[in-house]
MMTF fields as JSON, N, C-alpha, C and O atoms, coordinates in Angstrom:
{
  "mmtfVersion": "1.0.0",
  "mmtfProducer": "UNKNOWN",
  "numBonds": 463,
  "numAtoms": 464,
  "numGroups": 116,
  "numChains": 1,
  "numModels": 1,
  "chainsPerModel": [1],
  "groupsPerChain": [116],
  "chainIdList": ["A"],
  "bondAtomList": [4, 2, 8, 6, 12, 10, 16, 14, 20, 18, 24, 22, 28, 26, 32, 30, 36, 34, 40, 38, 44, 42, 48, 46, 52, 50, 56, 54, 60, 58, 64, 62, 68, 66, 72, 70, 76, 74, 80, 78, 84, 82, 88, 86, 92, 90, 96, 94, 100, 98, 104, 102, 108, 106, 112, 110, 116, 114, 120, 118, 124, 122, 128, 126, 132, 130, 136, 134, 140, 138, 144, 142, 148, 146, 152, 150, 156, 154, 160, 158, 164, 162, 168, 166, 172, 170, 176, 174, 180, 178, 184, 182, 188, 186, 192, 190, 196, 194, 200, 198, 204, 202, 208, 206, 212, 210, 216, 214, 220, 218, 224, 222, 228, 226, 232, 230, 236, 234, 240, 238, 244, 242, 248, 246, 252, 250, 256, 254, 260, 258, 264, 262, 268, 266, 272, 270, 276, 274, 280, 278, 284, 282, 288, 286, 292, 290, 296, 294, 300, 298, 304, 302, 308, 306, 312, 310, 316, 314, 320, 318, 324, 322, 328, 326, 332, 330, 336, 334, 340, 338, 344, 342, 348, 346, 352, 350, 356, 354, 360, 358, 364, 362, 368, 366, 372, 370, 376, 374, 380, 378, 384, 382, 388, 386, 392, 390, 396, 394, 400, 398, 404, 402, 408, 406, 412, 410, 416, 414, 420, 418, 424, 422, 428, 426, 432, 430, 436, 434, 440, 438, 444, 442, 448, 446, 452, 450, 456, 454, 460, 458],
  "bondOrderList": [1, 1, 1, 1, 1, 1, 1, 1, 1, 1, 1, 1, 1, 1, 1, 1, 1, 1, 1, 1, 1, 1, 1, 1, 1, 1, 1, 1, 1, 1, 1, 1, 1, 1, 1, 1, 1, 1, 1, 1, 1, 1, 1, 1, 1, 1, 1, 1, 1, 1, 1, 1, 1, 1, 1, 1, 1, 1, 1, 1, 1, 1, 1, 1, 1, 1, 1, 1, 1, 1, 1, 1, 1, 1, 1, 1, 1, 1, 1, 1, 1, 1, 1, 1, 1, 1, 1, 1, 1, 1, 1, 1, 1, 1, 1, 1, 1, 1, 1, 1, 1, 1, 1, 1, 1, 1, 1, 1, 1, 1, 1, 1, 1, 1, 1],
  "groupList": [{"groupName": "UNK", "atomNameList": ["N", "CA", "C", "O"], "elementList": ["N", "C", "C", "O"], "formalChargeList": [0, 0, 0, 0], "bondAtomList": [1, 0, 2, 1, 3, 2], "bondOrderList": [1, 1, 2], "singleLetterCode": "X", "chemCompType": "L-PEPTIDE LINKING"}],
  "groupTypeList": [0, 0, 0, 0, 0, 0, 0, 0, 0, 0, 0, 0, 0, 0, 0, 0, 0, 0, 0, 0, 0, 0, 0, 0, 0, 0, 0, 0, 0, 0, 0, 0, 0, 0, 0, 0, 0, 0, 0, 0, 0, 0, 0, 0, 0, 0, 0, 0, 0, 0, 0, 0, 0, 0, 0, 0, 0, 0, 0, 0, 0, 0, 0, 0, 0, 0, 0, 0, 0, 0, 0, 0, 0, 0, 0, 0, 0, 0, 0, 0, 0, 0, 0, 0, 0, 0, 0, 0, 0, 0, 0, 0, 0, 0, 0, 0, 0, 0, 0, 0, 0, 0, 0, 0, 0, 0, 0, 0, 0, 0, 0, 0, 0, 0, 0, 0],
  "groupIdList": [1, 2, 3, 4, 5, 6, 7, 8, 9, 10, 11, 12, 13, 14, 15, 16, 17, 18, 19, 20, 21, 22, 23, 24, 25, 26, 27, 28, 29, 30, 31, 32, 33, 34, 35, 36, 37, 38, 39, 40, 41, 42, 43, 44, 45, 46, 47, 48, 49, 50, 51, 52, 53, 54, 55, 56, 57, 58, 59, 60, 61, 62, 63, 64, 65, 66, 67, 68, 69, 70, 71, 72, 73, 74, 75, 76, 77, 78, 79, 80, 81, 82, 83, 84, 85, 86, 87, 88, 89, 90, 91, 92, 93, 94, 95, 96, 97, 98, 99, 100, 101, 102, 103, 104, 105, 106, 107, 108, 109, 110, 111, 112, 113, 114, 115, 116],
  "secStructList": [7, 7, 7, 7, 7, 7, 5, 7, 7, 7, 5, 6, 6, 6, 3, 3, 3, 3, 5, 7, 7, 1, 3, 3, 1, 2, 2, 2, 2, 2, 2, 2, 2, 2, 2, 2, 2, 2, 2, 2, 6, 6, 6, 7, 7, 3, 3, 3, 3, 3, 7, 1, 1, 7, 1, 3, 3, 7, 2, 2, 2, 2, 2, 2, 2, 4, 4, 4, 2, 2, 2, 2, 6, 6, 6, 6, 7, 7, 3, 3, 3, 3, 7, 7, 7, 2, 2, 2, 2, 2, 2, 6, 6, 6, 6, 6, 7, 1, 6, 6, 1, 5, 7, 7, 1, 1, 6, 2, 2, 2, 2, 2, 2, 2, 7, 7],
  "xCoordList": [-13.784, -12.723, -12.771, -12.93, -12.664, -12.784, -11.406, -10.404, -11.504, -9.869, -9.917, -10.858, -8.319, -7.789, -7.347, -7.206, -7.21, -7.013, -6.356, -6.94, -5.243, -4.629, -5.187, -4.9, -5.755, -6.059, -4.822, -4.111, -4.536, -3.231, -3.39, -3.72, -3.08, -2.71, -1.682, -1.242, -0.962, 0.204, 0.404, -0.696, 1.351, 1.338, 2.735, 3.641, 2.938, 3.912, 4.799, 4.322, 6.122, 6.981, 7.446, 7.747, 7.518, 8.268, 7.308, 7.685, 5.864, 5.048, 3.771, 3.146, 3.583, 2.679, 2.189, 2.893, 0.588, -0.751, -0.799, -0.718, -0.91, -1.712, -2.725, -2.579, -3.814, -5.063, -5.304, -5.75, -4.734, -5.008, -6.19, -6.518, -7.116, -8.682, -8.534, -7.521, -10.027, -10.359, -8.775, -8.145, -8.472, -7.665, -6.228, -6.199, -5.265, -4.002, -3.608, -3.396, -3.58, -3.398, -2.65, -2.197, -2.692, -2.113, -2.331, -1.44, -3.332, -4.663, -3.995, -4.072, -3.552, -3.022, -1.667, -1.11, -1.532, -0.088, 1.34, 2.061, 1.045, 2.112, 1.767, 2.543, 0.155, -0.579, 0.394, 0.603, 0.718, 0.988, 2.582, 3.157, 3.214, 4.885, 4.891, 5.695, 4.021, 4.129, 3.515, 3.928, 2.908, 2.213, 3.608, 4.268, 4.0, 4.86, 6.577, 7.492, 6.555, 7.778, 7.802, 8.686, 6.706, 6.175, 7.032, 8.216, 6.245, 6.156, 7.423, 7.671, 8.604, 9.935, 10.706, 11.573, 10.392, 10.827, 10.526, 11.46, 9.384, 8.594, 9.356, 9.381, 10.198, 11.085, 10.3, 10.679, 9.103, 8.8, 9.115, 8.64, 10.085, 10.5, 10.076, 10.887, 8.738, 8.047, 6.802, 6.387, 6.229, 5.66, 4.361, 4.444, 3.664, 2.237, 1.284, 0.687, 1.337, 0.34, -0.785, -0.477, -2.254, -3.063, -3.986, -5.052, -4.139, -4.858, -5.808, -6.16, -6.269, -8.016, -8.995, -9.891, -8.837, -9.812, -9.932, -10.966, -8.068, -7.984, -8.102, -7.336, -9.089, -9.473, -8.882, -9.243, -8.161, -7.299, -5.738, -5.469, -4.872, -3.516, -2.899, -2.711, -2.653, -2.173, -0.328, 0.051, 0.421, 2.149, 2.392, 3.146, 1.835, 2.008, 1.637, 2.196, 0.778, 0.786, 2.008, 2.649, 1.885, 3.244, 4.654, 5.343, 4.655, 5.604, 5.761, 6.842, 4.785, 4.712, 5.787, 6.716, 4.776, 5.245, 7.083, 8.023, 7.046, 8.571, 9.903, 11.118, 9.115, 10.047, 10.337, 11.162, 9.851, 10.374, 10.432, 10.062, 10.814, 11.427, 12.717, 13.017, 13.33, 14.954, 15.304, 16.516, 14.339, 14.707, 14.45, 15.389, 12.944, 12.667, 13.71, 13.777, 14.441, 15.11, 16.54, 17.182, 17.049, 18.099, 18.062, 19.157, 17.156, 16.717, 16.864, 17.128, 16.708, 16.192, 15.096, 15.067, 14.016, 12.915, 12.559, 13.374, 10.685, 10.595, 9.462, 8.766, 8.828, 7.312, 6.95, 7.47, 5.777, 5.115, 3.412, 2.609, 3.199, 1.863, 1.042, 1.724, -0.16, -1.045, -2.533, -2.955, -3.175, -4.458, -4.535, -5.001, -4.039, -4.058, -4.973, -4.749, -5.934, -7.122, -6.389, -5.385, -7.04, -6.885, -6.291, -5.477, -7.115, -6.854, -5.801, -5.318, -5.194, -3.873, -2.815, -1.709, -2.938, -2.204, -1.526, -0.33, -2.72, -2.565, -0.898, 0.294, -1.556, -0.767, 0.763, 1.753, 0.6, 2.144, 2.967, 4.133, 1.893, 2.562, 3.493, 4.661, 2.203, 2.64, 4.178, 5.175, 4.172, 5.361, 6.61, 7.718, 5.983, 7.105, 7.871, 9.026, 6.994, 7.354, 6.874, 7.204, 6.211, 6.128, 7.181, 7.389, 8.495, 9.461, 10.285, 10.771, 10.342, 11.051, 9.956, 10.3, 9.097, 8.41, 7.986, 7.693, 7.82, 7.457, 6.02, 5.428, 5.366, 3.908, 3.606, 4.492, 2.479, 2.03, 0.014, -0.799, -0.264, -1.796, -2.275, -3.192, -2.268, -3.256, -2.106, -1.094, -2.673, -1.503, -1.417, -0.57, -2.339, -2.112, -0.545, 0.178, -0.531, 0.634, 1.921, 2.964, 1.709, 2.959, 3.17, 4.375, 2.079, 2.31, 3.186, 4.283, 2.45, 3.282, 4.804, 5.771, 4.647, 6.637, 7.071, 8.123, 7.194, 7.662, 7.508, 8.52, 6.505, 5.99, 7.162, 8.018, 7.153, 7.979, 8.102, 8.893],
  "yCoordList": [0.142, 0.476, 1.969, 2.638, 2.766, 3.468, 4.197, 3.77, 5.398, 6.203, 6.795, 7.317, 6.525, 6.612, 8.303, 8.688, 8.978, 9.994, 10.273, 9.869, 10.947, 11.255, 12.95, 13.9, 13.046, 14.625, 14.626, 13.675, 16.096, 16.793, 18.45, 19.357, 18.509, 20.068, 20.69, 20.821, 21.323, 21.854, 22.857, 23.354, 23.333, 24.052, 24.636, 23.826, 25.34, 26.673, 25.796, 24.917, 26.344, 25.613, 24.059, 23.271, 23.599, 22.546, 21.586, 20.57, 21.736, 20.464, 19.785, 20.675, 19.237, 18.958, 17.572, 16.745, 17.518, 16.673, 15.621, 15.982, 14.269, 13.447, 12.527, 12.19, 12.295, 11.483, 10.863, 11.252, 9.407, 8.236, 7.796, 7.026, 8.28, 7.743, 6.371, 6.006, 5.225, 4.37, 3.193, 2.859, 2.846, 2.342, 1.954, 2.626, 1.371, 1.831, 0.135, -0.594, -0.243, -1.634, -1.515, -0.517, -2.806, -3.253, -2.142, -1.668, -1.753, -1.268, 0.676, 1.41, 0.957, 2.236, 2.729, 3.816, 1.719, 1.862, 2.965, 3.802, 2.055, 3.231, 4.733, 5.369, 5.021, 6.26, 7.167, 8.379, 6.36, 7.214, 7.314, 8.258, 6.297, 6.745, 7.85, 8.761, 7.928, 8.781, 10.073, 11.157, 10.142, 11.418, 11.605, 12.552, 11.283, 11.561, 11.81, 12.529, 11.136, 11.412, 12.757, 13.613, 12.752, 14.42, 15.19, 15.519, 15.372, 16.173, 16.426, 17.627, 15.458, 15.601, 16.088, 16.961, 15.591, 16.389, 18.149, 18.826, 18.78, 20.184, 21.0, 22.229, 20.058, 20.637, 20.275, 20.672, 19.471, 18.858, 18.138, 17.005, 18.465, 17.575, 17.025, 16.594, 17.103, 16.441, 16.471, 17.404, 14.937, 14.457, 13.88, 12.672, 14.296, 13.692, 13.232, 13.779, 11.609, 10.925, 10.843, 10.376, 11.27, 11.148, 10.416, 10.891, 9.415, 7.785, 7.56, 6.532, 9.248, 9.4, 8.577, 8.081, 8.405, 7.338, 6.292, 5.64, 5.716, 4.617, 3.352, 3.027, 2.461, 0.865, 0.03, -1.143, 0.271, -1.097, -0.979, -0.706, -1.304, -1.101, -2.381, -3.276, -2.472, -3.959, -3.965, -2.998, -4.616, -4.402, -3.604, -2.668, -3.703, -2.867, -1.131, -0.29, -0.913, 0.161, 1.046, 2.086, -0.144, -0.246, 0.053, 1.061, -0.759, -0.347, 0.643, 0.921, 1.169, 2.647, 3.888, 4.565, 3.68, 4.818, 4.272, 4.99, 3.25, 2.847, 3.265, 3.348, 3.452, 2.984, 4.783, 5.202, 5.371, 6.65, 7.64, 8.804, 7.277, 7.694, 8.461, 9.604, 7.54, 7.939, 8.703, 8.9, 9.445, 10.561, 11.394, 12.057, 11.639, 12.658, 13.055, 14.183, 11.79, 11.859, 12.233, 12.7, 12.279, 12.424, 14.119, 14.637, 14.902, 15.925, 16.699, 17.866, 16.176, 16.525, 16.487, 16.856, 16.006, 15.747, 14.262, 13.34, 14.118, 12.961, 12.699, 13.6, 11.178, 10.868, 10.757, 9.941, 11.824, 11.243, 10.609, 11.234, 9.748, 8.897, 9.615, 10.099, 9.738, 10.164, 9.807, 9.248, 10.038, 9.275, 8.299, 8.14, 7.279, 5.813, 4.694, 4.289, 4.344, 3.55, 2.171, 1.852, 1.317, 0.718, -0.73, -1.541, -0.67, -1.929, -2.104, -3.185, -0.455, 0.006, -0.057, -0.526, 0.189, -0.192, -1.407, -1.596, -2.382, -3.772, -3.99, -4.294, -3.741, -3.948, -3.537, -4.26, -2.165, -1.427, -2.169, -1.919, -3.373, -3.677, -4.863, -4.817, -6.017, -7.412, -6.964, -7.512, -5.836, -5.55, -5.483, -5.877, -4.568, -4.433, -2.902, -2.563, -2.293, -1.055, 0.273, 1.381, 0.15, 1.897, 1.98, 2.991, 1.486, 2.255, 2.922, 4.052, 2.296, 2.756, 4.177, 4.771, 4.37, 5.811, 6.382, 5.854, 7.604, 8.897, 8.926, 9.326, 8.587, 8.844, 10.007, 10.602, 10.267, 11.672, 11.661, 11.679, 11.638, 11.481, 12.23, 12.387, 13.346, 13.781, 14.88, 15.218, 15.387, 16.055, 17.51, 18.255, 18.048, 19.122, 19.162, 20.11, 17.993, 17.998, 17.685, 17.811, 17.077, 16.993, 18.031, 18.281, 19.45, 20.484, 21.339, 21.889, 21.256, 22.08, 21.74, 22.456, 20.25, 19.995, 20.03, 20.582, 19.852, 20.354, 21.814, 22.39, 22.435, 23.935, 24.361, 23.98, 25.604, 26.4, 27.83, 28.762],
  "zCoordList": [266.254, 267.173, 267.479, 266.458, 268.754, 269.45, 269.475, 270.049, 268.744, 268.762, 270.147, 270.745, 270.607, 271.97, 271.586, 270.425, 272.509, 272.322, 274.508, 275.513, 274.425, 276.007, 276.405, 275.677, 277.277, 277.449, 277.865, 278.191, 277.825, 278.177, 278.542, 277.777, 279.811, 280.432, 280.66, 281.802, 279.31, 280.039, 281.265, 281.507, 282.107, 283.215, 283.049, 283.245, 282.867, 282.997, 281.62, 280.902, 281.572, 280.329, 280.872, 279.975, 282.187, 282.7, 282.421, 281.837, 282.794, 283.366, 282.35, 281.773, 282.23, 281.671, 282.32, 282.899, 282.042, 282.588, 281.839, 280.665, 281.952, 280.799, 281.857, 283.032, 280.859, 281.911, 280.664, 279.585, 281.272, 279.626, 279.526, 278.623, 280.569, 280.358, 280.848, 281.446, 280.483, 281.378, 281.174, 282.178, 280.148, 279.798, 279.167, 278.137, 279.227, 279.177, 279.088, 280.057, 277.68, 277.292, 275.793, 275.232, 275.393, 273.724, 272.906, 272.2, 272.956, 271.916, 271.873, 270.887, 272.889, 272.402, 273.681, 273.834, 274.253, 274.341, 273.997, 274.54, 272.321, 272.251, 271.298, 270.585, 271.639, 271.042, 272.94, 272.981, 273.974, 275.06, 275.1, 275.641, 274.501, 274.48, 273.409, 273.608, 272.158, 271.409, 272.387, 271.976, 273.201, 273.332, 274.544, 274.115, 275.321, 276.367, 275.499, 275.901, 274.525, 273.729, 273.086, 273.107, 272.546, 272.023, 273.165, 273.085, 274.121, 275.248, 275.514, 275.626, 275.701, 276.112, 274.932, 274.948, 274.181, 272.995, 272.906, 272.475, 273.265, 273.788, 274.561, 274.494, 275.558, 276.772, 277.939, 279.04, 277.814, 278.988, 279.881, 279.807, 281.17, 281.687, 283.148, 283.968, 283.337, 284.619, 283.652, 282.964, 283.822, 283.138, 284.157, 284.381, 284.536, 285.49, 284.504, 283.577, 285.167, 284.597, 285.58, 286.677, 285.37, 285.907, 286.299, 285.907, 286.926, 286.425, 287.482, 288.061, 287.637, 288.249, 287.729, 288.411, 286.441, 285.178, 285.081, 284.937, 285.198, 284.854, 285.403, 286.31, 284.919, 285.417, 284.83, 284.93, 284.307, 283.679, 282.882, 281.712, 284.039, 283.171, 282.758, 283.582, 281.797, 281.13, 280.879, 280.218, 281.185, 281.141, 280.15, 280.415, 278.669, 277.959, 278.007, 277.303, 278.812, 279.375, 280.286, 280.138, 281.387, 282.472, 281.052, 280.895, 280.547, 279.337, 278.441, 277.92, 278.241, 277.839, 278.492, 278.052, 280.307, 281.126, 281.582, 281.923, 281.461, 282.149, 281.03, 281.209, 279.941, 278.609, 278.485, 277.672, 279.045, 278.682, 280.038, 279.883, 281.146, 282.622, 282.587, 282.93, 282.102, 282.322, 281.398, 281.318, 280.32, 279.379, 280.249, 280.687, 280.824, 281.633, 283.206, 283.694, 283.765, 284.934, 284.117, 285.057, 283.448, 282.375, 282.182, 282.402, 281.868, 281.925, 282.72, 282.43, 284.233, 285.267, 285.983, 287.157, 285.299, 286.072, 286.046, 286.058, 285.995, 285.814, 285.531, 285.062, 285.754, 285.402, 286.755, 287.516, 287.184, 288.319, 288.038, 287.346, 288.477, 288.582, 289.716, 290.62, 289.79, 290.668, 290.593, 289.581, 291.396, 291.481, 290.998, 289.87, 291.824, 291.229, 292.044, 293.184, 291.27, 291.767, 291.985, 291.349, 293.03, 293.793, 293.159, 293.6, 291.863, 290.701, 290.02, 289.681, 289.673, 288.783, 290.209, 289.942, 291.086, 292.246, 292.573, 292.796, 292.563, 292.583, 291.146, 291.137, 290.585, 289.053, 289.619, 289.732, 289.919, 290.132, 291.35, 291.658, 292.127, 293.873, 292.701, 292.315, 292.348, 291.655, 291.317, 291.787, 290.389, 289.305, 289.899, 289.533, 291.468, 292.273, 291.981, 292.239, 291.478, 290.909, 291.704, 291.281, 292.684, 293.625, 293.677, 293.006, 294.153, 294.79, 293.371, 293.419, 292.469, 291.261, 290.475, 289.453, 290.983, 290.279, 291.084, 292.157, 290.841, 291.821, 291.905, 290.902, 292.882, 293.092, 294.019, 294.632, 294.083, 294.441, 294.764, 293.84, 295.859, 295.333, 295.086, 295.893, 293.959, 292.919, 292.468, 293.084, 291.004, 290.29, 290.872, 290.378, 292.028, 292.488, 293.783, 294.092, 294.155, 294.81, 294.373, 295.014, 292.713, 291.894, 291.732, 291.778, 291.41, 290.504, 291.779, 291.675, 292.785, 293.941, 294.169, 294.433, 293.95, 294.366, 293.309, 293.63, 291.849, 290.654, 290.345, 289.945, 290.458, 289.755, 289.971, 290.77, 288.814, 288.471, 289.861, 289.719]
}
């Protein structure tokens, strides 16, 4: 078994990057509520998930990022999603979930409408 590990870029004190890599299922799930819980806990409160990578999101993934929104919008900010491939798309239409999260296509235009 293959340790999951989330890159992460913070950006000024508000923002911070995560890019969960190819996958975002059962298997490390909640290695990403822990890493985004971290973060809000930090004083991070705009949270960009980067999913330039990712080919495969499984509900439990979707459950990850949903399960910890309303701390960050609670705060004042929030979770924005960006670069989202065409497959993880599909996933977010079925769910019925674009309109309920902040998308952005790529984290340079999150960083511009969040940045400090």
């Amino acid at each position: 078994m293959t340790e999951w590990t989330v890159n992460q870029q913070t950006i000024g004190e508000k923002i911070v990057v995560f890019n969960p890599g190819k996958t975002l299922d059962n298997s490390n799930a909640h290695q990403m509520v822990e890493a985004i819980t971290e973060a809000q806990n930090r004083g991070y409160v705009f949270i960009i998930v980067d999913m330039s990578d990712l080919e495969f999101l499984a509900s439990a993934g979707v459950g990850s990022i949903l399960g910890t929104v309303e701390i960050s919008r609670e705060a004042g900010g929030d979770i924005i999603l960006c670069s989202i491939q065409d497959t993880v798309q599909h996933v977010l239409n079925v769910l019925d979930l674009t309109d309920y999260f902040t998308i952005t296509k790529d984290p340079a235009e999150a960083i511009a409408k969040y940045g400090e």
